[in-house]
N, C-alpha and C positions, 0 to 999 in steps of 0.2 A: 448775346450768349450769357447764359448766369451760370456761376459757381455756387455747390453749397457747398458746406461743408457740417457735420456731427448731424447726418441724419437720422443717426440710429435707426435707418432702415433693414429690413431683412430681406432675403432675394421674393418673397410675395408680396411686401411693403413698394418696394421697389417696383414690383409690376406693375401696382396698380396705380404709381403715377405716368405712366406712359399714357395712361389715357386721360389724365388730368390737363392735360395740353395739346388738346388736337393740333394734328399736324406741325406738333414738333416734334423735336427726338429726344427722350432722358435719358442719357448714358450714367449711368451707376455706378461705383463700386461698393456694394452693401455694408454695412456693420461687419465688424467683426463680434463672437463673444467670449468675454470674460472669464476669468477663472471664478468669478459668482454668479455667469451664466447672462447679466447683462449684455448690453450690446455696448459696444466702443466703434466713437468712430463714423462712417461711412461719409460718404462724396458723392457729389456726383456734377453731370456737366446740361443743362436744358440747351437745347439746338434750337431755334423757332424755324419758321417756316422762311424758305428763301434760300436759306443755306446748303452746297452743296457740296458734295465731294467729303464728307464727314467720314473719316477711321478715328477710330479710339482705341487706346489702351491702357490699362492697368498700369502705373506705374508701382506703386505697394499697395498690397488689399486693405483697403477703408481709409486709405489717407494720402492717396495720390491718384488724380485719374487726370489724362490727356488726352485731347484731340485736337486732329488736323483739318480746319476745314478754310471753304473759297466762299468769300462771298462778289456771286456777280466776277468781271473780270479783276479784281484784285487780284495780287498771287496770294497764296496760301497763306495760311495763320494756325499757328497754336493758343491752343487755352489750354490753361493746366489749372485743378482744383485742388488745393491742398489743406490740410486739418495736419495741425501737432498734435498729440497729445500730452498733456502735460507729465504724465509719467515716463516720456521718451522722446521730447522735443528734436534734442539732437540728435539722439541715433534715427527717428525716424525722418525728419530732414536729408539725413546722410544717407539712408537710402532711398529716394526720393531723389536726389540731387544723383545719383549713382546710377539709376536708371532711363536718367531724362537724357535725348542723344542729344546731339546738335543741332539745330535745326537752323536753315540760311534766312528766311523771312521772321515775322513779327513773331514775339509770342507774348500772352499777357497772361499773366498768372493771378491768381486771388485765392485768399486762403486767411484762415484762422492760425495764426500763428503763435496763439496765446504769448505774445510776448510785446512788448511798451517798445518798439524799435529807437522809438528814441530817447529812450531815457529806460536801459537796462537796470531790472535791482537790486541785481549781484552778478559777480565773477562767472555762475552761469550761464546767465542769459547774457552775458555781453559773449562768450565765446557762442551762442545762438544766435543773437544778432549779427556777428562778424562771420557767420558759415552761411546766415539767410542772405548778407548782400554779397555773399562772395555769386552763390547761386544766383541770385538777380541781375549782376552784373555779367555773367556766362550764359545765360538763359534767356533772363527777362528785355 
């Protein structure tokens, strides 16, 4: 399964990689745009072929998307795609981390986090890095 994240896709952009991958699935959450009409943002999740039992949901539009899927008899797994952006790292983190349930089996998250997890470069981003492993640690 791959994560992307800042596709700056738009929901026709988006369409037209469903068929850039036969017989896999592209679960998207598009771009958002800007207050200068830009696009910010979008995610999304590739399935390849094999994998079953695939639900996805929108965790926040253009910068969290999740699904559940089986592969073969494994139990279940989550992937979850995540993008910060840099002008709302933590508030969108926190809702992201607000929408994501509990889930009992694996889950593996990837995502652009725009942040040095180990080695913060200010009092911001160490309060981002200290709400990213709280979530990792709850989630991940």
């Amino acid at each position: 399964i791959v994560a992307i994240q800042e596709t700056h896709w738009h929901g026709a952009a988006a369409a037209k990689w469903f068929n850039s991958f036969p017989g896999s699935r592209v679960l998207p959450s598009p771009a958002i745009r800007s207050a200068k009409h830009g696009l910010l943002g979008g995610v999304a999740l590739i399935i390849p072929v094999g994998i079953a039992g695939t639900r996805s949901s929108v965790l926040v539009d253009a910068y969290g998307i999740e699904c559940i899927a089986q592969r073969g008899d494994l139990p279940q797994e989550r992937f979850i795609s995540v993008y910060l952006p840099h002008q709302d790292r933590l508030g969108t983190l926190k809702k992201i981390a607000d929408a994501t349930l509990k889930f009992d089996w694996n889950t593996f998250i990837g995502g652009d986090f725009n942040i040095d997890l180990d080695n913060p470069r200010d009092e911001e981003e160490l309060g981002i890095a200290q709400e990213l492993q709280r979530f990792l640690e709850e989630h991940g």
